[in-house]
C-alpha positions as CSV (number, residue, x, y, z in Angstrom):
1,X,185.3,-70.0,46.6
2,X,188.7,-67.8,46.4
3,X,190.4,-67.1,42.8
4,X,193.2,-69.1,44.4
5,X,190.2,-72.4,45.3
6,X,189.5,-72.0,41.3
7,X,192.7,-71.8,39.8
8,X,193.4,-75.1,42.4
9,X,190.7,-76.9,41.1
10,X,191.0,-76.1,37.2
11,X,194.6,-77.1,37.7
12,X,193.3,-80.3,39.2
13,X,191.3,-81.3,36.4
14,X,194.7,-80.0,33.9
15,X,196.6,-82.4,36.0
16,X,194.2,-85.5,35.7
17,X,193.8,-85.3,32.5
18,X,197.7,-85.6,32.0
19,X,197.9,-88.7,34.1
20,X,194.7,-90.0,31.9
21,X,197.3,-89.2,28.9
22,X,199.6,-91.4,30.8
23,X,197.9,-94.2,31.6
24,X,196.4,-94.3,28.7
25,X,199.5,-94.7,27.1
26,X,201.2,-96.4,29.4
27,X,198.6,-99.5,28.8
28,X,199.1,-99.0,24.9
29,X,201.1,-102.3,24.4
30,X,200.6,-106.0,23.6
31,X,203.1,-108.8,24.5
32,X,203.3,-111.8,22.2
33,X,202.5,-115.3,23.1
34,X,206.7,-115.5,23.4
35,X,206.5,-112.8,26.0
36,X,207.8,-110.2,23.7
37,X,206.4,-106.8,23.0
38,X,204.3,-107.0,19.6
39,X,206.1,-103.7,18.4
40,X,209.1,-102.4,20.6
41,X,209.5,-99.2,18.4
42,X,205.2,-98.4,19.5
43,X,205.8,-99.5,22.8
44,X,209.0,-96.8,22.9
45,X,206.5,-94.2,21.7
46,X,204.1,-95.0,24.2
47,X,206.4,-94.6,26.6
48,X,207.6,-91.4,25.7
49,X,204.0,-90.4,25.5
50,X,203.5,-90.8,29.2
51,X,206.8,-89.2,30.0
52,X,205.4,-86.4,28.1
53,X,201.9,-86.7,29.7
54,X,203.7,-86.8,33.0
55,X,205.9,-84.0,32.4
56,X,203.0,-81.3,31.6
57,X,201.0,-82.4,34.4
58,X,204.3,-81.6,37.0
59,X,204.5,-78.8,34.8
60,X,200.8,-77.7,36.2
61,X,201.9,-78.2,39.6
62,X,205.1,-77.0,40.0
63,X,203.1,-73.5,38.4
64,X,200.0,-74.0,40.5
65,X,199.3,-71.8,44.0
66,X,198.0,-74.5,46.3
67,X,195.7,-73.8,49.0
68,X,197.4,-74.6,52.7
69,X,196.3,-78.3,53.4
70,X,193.5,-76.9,55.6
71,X,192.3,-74.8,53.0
72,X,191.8,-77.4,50.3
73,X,188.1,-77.6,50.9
């Protein structure tokens, strides 16, 4: 495998464990029996948690030297 394969595939696993971040946080919220959020000030948190989590992994990509689409193994 090329340096360029390994620095693709530990950016990979960078990037899915920032969209684990964001899903985790994105599913951090309970709704009351009124259909109201529990705790709109968490739920605001968790939101900006998964902005955040979202941000780093575009952050990975965007600074990431892909392999051509027929190189991707």
């Amino acid at each position: 495998m090329s340096d360029e394969h390994i620095q693709a595939a530990d950016a990979t696993t960078a990037v899915q464990g920032h969209v684990a971040k964001a899903m985790e946080a994105l599913n951090d919220y309970r709704i009351s029996e009124c259909d109201i959020f529990v705790n709109a000030t968490e739920r605001r948190a968790s939101l900006l948690a998964a902005q955040e989590a979202i941000a780093a992994a575009l952050t990975v990509m965007d600074r990431t030297t892909w392999p051509n689409r027929g190189d991707a193994g």
